[in-house]
PyMOL Python script that loads the backbone (N, CA, C, O; Angstrom):
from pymol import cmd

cmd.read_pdbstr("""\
ATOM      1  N   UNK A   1     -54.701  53.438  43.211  1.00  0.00           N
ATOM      2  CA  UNK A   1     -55.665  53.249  42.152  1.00  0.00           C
ATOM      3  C   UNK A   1     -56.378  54.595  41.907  1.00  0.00           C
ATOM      4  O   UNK A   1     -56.558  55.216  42.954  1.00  0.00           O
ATOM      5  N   UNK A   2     -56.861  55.247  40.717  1.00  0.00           N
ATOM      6  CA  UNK A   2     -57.358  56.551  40.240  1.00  0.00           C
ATOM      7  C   UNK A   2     -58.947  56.152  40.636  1.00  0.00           C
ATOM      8  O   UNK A   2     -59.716  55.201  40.771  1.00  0.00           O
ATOM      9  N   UNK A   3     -58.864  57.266  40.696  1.00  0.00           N
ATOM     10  CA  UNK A   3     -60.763  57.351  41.261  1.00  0.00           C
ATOM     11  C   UNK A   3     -61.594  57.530  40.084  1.00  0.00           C
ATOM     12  O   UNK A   3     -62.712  57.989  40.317  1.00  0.00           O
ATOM     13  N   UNK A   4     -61.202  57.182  38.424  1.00  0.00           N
ATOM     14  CA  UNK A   4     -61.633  57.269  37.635  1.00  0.00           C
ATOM     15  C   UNK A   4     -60.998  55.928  36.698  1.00  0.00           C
ATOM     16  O   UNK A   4     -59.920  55.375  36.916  1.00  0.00           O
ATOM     17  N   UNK A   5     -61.805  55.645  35.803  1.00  0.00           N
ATOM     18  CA  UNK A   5     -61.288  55.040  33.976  1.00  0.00           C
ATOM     19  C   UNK A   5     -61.803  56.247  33.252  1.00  0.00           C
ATOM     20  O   UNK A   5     -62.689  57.085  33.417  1.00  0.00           O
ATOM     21  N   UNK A   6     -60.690  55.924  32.215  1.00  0.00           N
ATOM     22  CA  UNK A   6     -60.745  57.032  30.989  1.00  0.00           C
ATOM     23  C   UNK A   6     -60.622  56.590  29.926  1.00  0.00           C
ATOM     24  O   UNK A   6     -59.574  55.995  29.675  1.00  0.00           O
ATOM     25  N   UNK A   7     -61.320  56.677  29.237  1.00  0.00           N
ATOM     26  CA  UNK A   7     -61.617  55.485  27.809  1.00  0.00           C
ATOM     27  C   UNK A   7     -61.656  56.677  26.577  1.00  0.00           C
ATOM     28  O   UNK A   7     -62.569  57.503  26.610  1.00  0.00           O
ATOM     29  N   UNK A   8     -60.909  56.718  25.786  1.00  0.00           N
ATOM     30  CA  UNK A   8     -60.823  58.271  24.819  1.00  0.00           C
ATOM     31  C   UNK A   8     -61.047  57.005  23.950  1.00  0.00           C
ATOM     32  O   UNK A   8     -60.587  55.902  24.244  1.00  0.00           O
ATOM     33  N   UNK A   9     -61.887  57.300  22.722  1.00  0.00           N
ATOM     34  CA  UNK A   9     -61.555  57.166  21.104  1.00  0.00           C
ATOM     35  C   UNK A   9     -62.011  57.976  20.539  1.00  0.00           C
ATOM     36  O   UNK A   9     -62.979  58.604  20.970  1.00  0.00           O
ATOM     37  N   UNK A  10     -61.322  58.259  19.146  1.00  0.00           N
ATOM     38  CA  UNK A  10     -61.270  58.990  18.255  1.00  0.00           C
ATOM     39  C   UNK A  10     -62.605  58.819  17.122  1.00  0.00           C
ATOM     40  O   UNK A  10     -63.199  57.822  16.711  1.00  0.00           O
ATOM     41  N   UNK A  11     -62.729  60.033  16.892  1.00  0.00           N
ATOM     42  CA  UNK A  11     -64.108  59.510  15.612  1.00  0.00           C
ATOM     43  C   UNK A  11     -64.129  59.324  14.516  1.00  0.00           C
ATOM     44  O   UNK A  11     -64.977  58.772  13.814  1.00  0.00           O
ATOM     45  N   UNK A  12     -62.854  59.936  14.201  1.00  0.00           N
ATOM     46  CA  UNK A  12     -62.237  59.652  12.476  1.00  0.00           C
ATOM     47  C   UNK A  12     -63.329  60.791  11.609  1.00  0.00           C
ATOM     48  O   UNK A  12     -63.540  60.845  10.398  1.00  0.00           O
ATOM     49  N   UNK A  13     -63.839  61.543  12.589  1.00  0.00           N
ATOM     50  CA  UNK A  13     -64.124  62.307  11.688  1.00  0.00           C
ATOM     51  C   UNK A  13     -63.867  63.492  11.511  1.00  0.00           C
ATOM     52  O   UNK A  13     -63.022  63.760  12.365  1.00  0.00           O
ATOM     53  N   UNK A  14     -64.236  65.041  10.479  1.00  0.00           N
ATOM     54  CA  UNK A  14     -63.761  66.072  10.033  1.00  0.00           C
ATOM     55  C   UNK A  14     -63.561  67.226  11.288  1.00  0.00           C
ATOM     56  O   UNK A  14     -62.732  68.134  11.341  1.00  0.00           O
ATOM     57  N   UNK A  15     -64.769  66.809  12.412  1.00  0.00           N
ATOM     58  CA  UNK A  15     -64.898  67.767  13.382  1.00  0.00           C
ATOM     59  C   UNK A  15     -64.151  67.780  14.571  1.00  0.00           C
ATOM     60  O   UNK A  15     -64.410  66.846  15.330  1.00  0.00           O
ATOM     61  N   UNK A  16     -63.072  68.785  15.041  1.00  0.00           N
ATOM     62  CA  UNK A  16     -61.818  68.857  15.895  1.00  0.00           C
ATOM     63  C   UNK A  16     -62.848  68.547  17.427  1.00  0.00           C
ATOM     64  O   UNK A  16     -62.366  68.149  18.488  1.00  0.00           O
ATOM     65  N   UNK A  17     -64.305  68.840  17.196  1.00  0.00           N
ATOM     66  CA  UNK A  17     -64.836  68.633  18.904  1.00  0.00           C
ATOM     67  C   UNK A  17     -64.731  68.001  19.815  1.00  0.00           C
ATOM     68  O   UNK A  17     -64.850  66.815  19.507  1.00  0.00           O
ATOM     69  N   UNK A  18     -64.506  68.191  21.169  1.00  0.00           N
ATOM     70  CA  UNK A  18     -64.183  67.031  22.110  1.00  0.00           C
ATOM     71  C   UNK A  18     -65.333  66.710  22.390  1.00  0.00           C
ATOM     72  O   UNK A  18     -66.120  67.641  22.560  1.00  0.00           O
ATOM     73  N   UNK A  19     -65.824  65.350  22.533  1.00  0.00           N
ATOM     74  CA  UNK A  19     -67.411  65.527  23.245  1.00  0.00           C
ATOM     75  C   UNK A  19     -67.179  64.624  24.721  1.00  0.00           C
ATOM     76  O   UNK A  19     -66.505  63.631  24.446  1.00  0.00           O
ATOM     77  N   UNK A  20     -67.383  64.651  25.575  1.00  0.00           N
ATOM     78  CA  UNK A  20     -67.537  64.035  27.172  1.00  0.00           C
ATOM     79  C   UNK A  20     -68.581  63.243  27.843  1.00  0.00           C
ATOM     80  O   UNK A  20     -69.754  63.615  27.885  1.00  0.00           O
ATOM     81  N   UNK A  21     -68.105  62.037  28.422  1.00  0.00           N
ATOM     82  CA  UNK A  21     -69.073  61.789  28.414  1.00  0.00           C
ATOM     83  C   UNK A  21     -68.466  60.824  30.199  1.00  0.00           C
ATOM     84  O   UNK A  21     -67.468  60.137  30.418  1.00  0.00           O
ATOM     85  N   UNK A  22     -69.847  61.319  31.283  1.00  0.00           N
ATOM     86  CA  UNK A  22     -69.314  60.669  32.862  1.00  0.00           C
ATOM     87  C   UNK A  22     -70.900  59.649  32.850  1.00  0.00           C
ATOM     88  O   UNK A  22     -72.039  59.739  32.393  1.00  0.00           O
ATOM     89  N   UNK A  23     -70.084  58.702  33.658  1.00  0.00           N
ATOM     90  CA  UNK A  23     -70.696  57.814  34.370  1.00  0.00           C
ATOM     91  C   UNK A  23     -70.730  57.790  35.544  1.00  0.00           C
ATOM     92  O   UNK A  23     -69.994  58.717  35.882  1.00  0.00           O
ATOM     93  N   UNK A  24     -71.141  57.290  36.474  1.00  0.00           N
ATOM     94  CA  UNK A  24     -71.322  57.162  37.863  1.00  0.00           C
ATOM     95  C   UNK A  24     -72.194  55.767  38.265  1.00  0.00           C
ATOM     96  O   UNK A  24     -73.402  55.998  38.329  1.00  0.00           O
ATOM     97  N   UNK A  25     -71.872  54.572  38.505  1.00  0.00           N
ATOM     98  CA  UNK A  25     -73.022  53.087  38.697  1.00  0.00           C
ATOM     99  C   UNK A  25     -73.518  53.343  40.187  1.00  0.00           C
ATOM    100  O   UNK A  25     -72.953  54.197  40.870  1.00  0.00           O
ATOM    101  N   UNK A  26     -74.416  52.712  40.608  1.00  0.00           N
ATOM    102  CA  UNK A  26     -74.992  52.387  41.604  1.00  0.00           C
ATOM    103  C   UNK A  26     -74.218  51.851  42.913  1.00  0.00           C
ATOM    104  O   UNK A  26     -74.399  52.020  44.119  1.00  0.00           O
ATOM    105  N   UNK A  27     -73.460  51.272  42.300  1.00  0.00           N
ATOM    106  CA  UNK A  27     -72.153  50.692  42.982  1.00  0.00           C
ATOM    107  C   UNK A  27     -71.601  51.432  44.050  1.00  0.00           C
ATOM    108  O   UNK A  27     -71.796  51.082  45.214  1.00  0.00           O
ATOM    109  N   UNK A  28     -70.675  52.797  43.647  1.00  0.00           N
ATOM    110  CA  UNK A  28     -70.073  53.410  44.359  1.00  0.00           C
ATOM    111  C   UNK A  28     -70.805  54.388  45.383  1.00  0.00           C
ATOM    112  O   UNK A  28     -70.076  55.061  46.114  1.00  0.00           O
ATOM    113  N   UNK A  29     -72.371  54.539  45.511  1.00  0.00           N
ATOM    114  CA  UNK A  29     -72.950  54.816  46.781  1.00  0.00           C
ATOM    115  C   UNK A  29     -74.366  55.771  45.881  1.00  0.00           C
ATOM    116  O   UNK A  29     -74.825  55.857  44.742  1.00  0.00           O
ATOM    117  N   UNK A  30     -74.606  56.327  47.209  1.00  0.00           N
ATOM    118  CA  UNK A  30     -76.643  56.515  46.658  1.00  0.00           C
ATOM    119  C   UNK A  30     -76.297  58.044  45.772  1.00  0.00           C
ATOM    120  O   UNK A  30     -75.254  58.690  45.664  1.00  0.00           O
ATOM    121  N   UNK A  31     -77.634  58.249  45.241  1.00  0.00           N
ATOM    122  CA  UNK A  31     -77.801  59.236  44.715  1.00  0.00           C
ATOM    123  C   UNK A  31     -76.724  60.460  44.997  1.00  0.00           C
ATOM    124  O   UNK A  31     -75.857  60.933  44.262  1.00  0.00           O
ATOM    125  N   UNK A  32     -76.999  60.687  45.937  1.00  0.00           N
ATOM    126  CA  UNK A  32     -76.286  62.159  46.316  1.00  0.00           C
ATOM    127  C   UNK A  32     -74.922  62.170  46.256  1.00  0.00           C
ATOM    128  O   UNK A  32     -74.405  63.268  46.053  1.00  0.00           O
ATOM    129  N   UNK A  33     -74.005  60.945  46.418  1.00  0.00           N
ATOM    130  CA  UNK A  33     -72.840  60.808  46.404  1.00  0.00           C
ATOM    131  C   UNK A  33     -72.601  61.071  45.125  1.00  0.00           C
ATOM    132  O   UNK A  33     -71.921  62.031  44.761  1.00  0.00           O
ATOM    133  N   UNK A  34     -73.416  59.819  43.956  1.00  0.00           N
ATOM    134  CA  UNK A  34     -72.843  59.936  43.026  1.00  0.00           C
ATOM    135  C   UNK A  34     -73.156  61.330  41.740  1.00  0.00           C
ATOM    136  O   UNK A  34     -72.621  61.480  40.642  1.00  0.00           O
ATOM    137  N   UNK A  35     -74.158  62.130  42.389  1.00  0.00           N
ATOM    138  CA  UNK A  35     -74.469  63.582  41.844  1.00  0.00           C
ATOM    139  C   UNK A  35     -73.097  64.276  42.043  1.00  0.00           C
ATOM    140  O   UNK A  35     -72.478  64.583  41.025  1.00  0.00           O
ATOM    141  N   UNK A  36     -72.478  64.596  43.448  1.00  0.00           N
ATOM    142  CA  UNK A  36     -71.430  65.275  43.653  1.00  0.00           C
ATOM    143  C   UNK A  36     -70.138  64.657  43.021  1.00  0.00           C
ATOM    144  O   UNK A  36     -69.134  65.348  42.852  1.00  0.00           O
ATOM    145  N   UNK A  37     -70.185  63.544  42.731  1.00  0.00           N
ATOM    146  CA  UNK A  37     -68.982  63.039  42.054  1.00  0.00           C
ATOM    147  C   UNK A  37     -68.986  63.371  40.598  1.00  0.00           C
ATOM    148  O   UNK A  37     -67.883  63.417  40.053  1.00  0.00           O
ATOM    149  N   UNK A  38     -70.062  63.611  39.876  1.00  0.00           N
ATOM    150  CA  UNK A  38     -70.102  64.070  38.695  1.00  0.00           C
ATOM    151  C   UNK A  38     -69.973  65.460  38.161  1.00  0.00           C
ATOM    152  O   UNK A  38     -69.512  65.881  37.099  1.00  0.00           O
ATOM    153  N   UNK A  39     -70.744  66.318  39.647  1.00  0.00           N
ATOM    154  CA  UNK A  39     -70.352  67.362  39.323  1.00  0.00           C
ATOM    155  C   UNK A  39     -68.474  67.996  39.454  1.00  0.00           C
ATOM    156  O   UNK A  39     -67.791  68.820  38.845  1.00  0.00           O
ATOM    157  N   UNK A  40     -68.276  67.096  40.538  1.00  0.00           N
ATOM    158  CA  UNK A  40     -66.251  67.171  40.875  1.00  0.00           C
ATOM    159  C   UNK A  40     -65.649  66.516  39.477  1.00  0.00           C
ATOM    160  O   UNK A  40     -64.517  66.918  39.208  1.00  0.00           O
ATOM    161  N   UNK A  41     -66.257  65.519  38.497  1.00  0.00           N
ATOM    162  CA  UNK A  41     -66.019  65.361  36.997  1.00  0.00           C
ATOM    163  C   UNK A  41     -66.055  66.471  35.786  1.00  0.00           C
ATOM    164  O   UNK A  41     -65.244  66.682  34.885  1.00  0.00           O
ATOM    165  N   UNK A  42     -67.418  67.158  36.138  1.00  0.00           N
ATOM    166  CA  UNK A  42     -67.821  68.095  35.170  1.00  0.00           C
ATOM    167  C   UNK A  42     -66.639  69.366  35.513  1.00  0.00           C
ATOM    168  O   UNK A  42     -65.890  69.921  34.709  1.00  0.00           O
ATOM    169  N   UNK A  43     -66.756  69.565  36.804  1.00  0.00           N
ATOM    170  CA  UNK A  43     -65.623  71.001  37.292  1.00  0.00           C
ATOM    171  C   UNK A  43     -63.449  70.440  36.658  1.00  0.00           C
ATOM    172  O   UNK A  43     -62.546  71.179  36.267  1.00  0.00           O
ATOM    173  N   UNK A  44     -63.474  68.819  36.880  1.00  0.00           N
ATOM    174  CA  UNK A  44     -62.562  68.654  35.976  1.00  0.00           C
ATOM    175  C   UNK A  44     -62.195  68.649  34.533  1.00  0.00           C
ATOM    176  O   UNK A  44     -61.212  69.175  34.011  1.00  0.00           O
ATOM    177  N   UNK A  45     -62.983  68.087  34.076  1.00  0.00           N
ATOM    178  CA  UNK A  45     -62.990  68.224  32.218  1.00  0.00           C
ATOM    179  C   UNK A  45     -62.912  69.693  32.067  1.00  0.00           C
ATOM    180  O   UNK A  45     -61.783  70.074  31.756  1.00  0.00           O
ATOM    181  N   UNK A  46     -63.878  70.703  32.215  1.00  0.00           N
ATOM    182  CA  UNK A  46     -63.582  72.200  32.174  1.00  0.00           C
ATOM    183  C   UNK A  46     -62.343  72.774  32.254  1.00  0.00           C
ATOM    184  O   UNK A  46     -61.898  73.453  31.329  1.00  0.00           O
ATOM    185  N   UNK A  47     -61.650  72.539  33.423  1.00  0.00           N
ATOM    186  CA  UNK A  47     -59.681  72.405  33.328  1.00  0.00           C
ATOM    187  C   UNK A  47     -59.011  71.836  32.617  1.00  0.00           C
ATOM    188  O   UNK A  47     -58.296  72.446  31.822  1.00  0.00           O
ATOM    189  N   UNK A  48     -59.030  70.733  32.672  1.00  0.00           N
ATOM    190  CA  UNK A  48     -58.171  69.765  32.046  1.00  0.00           C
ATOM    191  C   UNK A  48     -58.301  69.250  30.168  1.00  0.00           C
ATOM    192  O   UNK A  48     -57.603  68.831  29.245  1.00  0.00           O
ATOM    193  N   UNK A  49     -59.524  69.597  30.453  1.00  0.00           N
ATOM    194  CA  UNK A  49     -59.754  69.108  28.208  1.00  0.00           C
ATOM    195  C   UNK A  49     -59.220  69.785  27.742  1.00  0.00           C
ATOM    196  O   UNK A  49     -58.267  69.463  27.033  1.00  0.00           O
ATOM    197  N   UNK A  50     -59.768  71.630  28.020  1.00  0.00           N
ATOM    198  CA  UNK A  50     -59.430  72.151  26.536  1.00  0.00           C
ATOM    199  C   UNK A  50     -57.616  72.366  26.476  1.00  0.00           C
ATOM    200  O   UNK A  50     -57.249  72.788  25.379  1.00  0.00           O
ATOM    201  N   UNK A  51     -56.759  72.190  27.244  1.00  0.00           N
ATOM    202  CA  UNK A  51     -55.181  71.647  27.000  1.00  0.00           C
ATOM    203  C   UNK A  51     -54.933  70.634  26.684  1.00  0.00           C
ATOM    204  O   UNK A  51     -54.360  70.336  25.636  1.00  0.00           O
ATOM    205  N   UNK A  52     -55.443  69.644  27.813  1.00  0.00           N
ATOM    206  CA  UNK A  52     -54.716  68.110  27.222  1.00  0.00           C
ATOM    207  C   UNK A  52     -55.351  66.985  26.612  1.00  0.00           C
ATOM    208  O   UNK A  52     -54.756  65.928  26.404  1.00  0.00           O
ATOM    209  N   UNK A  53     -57.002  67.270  26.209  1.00  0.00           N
ATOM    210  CA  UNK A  53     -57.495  66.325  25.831  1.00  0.00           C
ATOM    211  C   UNK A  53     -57.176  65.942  24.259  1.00  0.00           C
ATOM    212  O   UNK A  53     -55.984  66.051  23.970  1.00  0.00           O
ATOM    213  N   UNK A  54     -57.785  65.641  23.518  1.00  0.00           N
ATOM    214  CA  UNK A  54     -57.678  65.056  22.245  1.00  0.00           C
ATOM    215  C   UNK A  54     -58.508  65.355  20.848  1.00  0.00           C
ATOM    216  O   UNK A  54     -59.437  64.584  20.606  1.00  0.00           O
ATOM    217  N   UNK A  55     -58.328  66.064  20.225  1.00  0.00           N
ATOM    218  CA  UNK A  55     -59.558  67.173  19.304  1.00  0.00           C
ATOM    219  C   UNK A  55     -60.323  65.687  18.511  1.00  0.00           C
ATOM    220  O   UNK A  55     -59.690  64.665  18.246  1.00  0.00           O
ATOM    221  N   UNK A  56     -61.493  65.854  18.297  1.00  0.00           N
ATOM    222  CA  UNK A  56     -61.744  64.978  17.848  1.00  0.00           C
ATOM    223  C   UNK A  56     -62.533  63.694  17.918  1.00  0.00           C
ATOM    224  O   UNK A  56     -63.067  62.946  17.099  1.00  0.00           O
ATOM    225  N   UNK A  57     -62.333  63.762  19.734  1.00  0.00           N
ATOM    226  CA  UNK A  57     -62.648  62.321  19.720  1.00  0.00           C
ATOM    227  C   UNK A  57     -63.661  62.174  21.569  1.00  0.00           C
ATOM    228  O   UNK A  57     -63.831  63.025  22.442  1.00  0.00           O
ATOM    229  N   UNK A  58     -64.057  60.865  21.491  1.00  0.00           N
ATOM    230  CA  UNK A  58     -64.996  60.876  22.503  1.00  0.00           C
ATOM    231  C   UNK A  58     -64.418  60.549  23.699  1.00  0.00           C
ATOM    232  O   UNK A  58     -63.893  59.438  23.625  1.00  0.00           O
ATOM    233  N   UNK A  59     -64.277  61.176  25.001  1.00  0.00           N
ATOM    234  CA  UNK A  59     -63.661  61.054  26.406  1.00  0.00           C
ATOM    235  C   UNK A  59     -64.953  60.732  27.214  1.00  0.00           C
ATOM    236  O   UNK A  59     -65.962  61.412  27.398  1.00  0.00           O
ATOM    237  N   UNK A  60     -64.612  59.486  27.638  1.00  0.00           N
ATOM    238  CA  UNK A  60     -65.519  58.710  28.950  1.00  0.00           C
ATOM    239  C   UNK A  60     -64.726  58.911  30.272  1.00  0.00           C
ATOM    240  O   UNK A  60     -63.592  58.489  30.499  1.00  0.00           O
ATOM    241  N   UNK A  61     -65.610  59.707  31.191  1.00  0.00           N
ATOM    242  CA  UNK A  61     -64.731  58.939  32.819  1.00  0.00           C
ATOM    243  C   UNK A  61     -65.851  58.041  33.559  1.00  0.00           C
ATOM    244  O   UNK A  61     -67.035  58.311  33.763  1.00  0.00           O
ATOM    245  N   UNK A  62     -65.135  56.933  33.886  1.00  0.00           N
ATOM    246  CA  UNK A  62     -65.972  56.644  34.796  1.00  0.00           C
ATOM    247  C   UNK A  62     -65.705  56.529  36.047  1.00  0.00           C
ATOM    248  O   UNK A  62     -64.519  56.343  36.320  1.00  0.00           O
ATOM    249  N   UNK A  63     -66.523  56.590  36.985  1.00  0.00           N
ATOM    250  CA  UNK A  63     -66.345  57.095  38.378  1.00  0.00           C
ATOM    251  C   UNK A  63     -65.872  55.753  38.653  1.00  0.00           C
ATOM    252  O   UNK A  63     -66.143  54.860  37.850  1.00  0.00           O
ATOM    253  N   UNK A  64     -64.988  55.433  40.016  1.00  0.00           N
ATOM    254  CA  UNK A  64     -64.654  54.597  40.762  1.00  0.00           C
ATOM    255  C   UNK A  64     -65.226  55.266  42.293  1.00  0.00           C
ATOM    256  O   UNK A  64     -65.803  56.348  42.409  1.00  0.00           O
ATOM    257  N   UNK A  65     -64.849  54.184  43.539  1.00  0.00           N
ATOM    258  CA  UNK A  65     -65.374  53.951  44.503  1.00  0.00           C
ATOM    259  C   UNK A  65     -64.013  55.228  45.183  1.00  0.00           C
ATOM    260  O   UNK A  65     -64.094  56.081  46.068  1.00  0.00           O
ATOM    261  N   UNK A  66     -63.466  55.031  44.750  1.00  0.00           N
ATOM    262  CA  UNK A  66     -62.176  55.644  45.787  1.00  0.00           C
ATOM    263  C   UNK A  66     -62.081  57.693  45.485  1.00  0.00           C
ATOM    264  O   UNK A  66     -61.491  58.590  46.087  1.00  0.00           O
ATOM    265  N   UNK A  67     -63.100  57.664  44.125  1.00  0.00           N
ATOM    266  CA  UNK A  67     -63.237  58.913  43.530  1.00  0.00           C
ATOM    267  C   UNK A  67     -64.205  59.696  44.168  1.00  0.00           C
ATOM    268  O   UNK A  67     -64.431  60.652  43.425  1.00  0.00           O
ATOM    269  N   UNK A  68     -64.685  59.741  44.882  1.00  0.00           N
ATOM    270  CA  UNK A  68     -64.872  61.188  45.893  1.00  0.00           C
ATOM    271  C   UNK A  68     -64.291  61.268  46.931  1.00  0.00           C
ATOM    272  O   UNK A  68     -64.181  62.396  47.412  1.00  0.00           O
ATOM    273  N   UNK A  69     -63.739  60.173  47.616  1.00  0.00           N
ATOM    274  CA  UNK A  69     -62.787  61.008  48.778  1.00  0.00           C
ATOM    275  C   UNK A  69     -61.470  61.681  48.107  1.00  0.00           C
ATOM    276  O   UNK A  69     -60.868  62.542  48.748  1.00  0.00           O
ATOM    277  N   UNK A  70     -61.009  61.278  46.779  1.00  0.00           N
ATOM    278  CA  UNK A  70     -59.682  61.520  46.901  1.00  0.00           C
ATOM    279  C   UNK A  70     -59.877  63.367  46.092  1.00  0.00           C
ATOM    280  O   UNK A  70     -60.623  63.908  45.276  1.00  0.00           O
ATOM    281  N   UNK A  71     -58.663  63.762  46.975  1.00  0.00           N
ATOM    282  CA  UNK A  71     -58.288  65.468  46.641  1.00  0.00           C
ATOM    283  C   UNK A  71     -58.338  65.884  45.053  1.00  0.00           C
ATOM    284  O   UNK A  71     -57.586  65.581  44.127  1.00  0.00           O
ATOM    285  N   UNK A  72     -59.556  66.722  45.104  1.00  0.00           N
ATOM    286  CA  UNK A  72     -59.542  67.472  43.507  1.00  0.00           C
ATOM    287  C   UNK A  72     -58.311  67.409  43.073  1.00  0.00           C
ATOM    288  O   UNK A  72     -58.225  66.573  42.174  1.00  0.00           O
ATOM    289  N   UNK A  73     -56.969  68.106  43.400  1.00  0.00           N
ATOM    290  CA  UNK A  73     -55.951  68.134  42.959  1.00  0.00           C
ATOM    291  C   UNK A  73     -55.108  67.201  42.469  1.00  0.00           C
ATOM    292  O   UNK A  73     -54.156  67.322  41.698  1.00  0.00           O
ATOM    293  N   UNK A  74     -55.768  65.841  43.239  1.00  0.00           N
ATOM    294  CA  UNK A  74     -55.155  64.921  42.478  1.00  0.00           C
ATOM    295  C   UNK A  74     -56.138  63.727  41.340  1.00  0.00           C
ATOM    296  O   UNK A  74     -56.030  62.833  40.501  1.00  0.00           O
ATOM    297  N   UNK A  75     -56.881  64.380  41.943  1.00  0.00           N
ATOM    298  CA  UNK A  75     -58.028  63.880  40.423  1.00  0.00           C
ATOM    299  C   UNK A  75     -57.385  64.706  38.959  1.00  0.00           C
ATOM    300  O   UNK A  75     -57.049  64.149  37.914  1.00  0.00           O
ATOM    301  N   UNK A  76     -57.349  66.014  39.229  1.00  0.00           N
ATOM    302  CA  UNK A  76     -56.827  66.461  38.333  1.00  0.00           C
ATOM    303  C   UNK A  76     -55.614  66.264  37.476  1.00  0.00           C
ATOM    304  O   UNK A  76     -55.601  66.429  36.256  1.00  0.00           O
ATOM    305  N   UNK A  77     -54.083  65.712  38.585  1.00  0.00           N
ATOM    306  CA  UNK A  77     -52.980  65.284  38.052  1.00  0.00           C
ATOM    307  C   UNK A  77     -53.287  63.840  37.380  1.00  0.00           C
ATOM    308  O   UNK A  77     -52.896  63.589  36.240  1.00  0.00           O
ATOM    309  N   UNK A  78     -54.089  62.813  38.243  1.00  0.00           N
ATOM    310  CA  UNK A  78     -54.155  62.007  37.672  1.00  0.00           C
ATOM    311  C   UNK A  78     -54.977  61.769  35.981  1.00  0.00           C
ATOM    312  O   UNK A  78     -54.765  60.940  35.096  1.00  0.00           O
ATOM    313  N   UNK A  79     -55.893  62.841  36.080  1.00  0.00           N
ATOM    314  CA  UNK A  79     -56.305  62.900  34.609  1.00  0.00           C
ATOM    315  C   UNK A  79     -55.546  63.260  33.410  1.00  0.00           C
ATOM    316  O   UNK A  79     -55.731  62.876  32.255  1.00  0.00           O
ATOM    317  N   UNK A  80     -54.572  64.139  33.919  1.00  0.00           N
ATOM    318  CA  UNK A  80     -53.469  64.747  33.078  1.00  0.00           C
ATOM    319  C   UNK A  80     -52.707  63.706  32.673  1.00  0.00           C
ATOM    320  O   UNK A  80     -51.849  63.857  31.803  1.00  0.00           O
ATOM    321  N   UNK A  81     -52.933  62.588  33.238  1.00  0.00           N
ATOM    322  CA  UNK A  81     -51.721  61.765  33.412  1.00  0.00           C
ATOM    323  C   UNK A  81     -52.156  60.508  32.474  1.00  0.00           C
ATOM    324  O   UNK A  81     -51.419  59.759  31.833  1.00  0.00           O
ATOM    325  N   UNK A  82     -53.461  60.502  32.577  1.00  0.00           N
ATOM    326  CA  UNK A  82     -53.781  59.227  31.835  1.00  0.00           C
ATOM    327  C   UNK A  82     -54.041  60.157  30.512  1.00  0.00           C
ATOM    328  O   UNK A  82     -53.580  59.410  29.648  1.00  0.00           O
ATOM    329  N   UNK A  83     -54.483  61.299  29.834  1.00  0.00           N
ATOM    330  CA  UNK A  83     -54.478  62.124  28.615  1.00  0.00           C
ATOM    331  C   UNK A  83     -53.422  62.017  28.137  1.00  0.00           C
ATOM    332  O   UNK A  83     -53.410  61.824  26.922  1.00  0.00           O
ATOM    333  N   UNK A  84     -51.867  62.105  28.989  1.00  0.00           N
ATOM    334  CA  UNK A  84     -50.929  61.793  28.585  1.00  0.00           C
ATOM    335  C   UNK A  84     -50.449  60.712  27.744  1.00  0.00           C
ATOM    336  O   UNK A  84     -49.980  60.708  26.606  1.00  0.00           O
ATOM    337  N   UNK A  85     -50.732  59.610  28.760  1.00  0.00           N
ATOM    338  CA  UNK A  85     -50.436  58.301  28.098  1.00  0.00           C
ATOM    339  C   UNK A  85     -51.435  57.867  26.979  1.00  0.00           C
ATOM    340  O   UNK A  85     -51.145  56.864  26.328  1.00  0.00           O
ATOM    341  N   UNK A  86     -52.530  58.508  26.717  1.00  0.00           N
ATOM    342  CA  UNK A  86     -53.476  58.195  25.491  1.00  0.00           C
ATOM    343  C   UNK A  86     -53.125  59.030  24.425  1.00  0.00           C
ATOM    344  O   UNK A  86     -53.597  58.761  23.321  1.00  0.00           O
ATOM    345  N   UNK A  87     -52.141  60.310  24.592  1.00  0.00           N
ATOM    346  CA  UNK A  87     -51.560  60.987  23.356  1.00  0.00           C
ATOM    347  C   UNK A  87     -50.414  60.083  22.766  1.00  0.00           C
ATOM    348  O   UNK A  87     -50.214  59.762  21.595  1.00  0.00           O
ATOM    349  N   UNK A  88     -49.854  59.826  23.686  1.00  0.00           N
ATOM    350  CA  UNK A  88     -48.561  58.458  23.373  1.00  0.00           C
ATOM    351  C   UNK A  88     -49.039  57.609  22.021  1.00  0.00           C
ATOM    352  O   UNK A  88     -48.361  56.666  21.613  1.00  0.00           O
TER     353      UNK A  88
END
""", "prot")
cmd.dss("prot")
cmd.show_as("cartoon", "prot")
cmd.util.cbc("prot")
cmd.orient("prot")
């Protein structure tokens, strides 16, 4: 299971901008956890948008429980992966 959801829509409008947008609930642990999980979000979008995201339109992640232990590197493939299947 990805240590994130990724919810893209489009705005239908004139401006190519990506805009971003993270969550983090109460759920997946206290403050400090879920600060560092956003910032390991923010250090991903910086990589990963301006190639594979989607001009245009609004990108949500939201944090899951399993998303700070698991390896940057594969936070990263796995984001690539769901951008993928939302260009489809």
């Amino acid at each position: 299971m990805p240590g994130f959801v990724l919810i893209v829509r489009a705005r239908d409008d004139a401006d190519p901008l990506m805009r971003v947008g993270i969550t983090v609930s109460k759920k997946v642990g206290n403050a400090v956890i879920r600060n560092r999980m956003k910032r390991r979000f923010r250090a991903l979008v910086r990589e990963v948008l301006p190639e594979a995201g989607l001009p245009g339109a609004d990108h949500v992640l939201i944090g899951r429980n399993s998303g700070i232990e698991r390896p940057f590197d594969d936070l990263k493939a796995e984001l690539v992966k769901a951008l993928a299947k939302v260009k489809r």
